[in-house]
C-alpha positions as a Python dict, from the first residue, in 0.01 Angstrom:
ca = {
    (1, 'X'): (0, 0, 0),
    (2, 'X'): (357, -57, -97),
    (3, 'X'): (504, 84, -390),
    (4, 'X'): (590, -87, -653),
    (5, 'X'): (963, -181, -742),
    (6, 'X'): (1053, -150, -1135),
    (7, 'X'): (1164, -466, -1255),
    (8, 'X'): (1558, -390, -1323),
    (9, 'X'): (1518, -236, -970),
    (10, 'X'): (1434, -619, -831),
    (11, 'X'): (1665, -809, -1048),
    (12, 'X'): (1933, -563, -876),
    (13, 'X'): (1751, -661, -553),
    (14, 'X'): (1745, -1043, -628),
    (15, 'X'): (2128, -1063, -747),
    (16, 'X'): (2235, -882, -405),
    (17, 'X'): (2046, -1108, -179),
    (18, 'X'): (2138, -1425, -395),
    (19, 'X'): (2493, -1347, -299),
    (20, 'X'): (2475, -1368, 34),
    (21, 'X'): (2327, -1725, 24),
    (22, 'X'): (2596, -1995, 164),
    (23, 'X'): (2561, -2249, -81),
    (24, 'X'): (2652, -2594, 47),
    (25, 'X'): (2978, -2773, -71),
    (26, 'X'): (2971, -3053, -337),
    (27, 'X'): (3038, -3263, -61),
    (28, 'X'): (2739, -3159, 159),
    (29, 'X'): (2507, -3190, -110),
    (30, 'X'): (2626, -3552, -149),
    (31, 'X'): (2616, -3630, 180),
    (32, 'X'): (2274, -3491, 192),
    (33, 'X'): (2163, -3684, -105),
    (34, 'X'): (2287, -3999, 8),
    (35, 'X'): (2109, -3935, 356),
    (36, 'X'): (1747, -3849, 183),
    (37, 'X'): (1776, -4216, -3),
    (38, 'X'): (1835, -4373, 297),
    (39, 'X'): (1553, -4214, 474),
    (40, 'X'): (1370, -4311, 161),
    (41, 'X'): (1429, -4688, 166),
    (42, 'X'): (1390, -4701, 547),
    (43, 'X'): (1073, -4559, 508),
    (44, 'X'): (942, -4739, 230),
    (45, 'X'): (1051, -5098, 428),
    (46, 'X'): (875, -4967, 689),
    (47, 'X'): (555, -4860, 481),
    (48, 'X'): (578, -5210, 304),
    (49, 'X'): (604, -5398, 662),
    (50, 'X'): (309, -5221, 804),
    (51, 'X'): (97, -5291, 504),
    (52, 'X'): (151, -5665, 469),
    (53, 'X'): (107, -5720, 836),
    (54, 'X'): (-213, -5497, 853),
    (55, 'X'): (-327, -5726, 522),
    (56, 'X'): (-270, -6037, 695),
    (57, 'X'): (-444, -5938, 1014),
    (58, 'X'): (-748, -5863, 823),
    (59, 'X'): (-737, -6176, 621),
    (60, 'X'): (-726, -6332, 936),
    (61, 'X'): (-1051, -6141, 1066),
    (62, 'X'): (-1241, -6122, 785),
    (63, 'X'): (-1180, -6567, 754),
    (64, 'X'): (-1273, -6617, 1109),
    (65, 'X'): (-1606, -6555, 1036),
    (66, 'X'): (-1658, -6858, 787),
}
């Protein structure tokens, strides 16, 4: 069983490792942001395509037999 770490001991721990992150630029993140609302729309056009075809395909099925 490990032993347990007193909590000023982890904080300590926590701040070290935090500084070692690379954070990304302001630019990166906007980049990133702008990329992840693309993907976003794309998708959801897609989604919306797929479902209206799929609808009319039944419509047409489910009216053939009358």
């Amino acid at each position: 069983m490990a032993s347990k770490t007193n909590p000023f001991t982890f904080l300590q721990q926590v701040r070290s490792e935090t500084s070692k992150v690379t954070w990304p630029t302001r630019r990166e993140t906007t980049i990133s942001t702008l990329m992840v609302f693309v993907m976003v729309f794309f998708a959801a056009l897609f989604f919306f395509a797929a479902d209206q075809l799929m609808g009319w395909l039944i419509g047409l099925v489910l009216n053939a037999g009358i």
